[in-house]
Structures are given as C-alpha cells and as structure tokens.
C-alpha positions in Angstrom: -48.9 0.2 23.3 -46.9 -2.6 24.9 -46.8 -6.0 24.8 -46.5 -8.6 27.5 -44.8 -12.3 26.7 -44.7 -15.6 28.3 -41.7 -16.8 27.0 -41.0 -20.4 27.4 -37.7 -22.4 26.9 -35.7 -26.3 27.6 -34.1 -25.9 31.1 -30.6 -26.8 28.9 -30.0 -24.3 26.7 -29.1 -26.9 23.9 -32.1 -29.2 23.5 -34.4 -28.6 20.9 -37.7 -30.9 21.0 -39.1 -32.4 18.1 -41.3 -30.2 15.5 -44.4 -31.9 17.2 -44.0 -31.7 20.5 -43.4 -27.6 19.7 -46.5 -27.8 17.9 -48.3 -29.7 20.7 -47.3 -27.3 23.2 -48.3 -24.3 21.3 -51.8 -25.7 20.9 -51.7 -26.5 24.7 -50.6 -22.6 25.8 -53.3 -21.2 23.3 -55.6 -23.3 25.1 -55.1 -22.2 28.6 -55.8 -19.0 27.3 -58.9 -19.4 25.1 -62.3 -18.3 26.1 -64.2 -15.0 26.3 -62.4 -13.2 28.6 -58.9 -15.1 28.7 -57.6 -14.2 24.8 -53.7 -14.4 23.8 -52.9 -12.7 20.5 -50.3 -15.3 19.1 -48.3 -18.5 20.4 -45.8 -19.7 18.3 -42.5 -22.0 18.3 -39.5 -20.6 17.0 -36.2 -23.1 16.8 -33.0 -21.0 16.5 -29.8 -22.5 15.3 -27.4 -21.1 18.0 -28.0 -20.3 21.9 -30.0 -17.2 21.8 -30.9 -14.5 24.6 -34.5 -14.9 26.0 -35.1 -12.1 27.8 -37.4 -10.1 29.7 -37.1 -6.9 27.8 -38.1 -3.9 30.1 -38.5 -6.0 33.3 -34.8 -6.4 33.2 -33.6 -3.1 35.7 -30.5 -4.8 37.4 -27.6 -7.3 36.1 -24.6 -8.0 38.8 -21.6 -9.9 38.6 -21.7 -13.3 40.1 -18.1 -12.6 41.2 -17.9 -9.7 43.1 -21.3 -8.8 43.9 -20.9 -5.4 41.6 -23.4 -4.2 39.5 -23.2 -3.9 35.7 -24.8 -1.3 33.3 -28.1 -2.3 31.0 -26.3 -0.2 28.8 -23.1 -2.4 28.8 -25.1 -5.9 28.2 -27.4 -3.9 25.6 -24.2 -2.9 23.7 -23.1 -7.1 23.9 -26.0 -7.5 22.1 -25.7 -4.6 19.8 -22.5 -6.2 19.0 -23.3 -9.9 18.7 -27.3 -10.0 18.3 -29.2 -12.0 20.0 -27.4 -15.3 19.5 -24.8 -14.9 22.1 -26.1 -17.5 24.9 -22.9 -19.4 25.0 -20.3 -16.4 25.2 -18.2 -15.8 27.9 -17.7 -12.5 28.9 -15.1 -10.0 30.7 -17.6 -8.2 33.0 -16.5 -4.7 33.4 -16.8 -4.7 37.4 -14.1 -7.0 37.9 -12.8 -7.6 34.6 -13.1 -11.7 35.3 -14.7 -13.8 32.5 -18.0 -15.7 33.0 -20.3 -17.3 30.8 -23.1 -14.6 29.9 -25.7 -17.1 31.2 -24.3 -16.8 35.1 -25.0 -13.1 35.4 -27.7 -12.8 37.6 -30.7 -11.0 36.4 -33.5 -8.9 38.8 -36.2 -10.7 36.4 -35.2 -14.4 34.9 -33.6 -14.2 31.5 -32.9 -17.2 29.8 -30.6 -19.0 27.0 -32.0 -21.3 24.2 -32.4 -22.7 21.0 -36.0 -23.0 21.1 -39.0 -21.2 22.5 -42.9 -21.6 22.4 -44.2 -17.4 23.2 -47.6 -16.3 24.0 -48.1 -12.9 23.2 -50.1 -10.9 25.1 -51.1 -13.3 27.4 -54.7 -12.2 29.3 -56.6 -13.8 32.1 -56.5 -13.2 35.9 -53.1 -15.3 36.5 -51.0 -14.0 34.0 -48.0 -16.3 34.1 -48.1 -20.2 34.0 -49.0 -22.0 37.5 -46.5 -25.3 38.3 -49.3 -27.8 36.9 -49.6 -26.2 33.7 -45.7 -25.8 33.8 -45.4 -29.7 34.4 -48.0 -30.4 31.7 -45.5 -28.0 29.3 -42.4 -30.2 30.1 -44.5 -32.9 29.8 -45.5 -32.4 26.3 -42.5 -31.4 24.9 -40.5 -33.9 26.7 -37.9 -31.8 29.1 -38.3 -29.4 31.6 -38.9 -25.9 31.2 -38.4 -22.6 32.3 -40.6 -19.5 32.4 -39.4 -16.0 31.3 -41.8 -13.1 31.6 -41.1 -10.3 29.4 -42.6 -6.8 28.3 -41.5 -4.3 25.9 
C-alpha cells in the first residue's frame, strides 16, 4: 500500500516556530480533515536540527540544472542523499550536467521539494480536495507565525 503526505514547511528554510504554534497547527490540519468521510491517519510536527530535504517521494520524475537547462538523474540526487541523508538542505553541489556548483535547494524539481528544519505532515490525507486550498494555507501561516509552503508527496 502507499501512502500520500501533505507536507508542510517555513517558506525560509531556517525558521523554526515555537513548540506551540507546531502544536496549534497540527490540531488545525487534523481538523480540516476530521469527519466521517474526510479522515487523515496522523499529523505531527517534527523540528530537525539541520536543513533537511522535504520531498515528494515518487512524484519527483525530473530534476534539471538551473544553469544549463540539462537534466539530472534521480539516481544521481538519490545517491546525494545516500551519501549525506536527509539533512543536506544547505549543500552546494557540482551538478553533473555542467559540472557548476549550486545550492541543492535551486535545482528545479517537476513536483515542489522543499528545505527545512521543521514540518507539520498529514498522512494520508482523505477528502475530495486533497491538498490545502490558499485560505487554509493563510490560516497555516497564520498560526504558526510565517509563511508556508506546501509539498505533496507519495511513496
């Protein structure tokens, strides 16, 4: 079986809300999905101590090179995070395409990815919109005090 995730993050990769406002905006996601027919499996907060990759697991087919245009493998930017983990949001990289450095957060990604060092994910999200609308995406921002940015994600 797979699973499907609204992923949720700071529009600057380096802010971090206070424990609170996390929990405040967990309680509000879970909300939006509550009721009979509109159930999420989990939402949870999760505060990580360096810039880590959010992203959108299989919905991810194509990376390319912000300098030349060129495409670059999944298997190549798998193999970064092989190497590093998951906590490699603010390394710059020598793209194989070109061979020019860039940040790994300029890439450009077929499905948005993201960089953080916190997250609120629902899990599994179910109703007949799937993904967060821009009121309930101002509402987010607005509880947790900064803008956000929405990643969906399925593996």
């Amino acid at each position: 079986m797979s699973d499907n995730y609204i992923r949720l993050i700071p529009a600057d990769k380096n802010w971090q809300p206070a424990p609170e406002a996390a929990a405040s905006v967990a309680a509000y996601v879970t909300g939006l999905f509550s009721g009979s027919d509109d159930d999420v499996e989990e939402v949870s907060g999760e505060f990580y101590d360096e810039v880590t990759l959010i992203d959108a697991g299989e919905n991810t087919t194509r990376i390319t090179c912000p300098r030349c245009g060129g495409d670059i493998s999944l298997e190549w930017f798998l193999g970064l995070v092989e190497e590093h983990g998951e906590s490699i949001g603010d390394r710059d990289v020598t793209v194989p395409c070109c061979h020019e450095t860039v940040p790994l957060d300029v890439l450009r990604y077929d499905w948005p990815v993201g960089f953080a060092r916190f997250e609120v994910c629902a899990m599994n999200p179910t109703r007949d919109k799937y993904e967060l609308d821009a009121a309930e995406l101002t509402q987010v921002a607005a509880l947790l005090g900064h803008p956000v940015l929405q990643i969906l994600a399925h593996y």
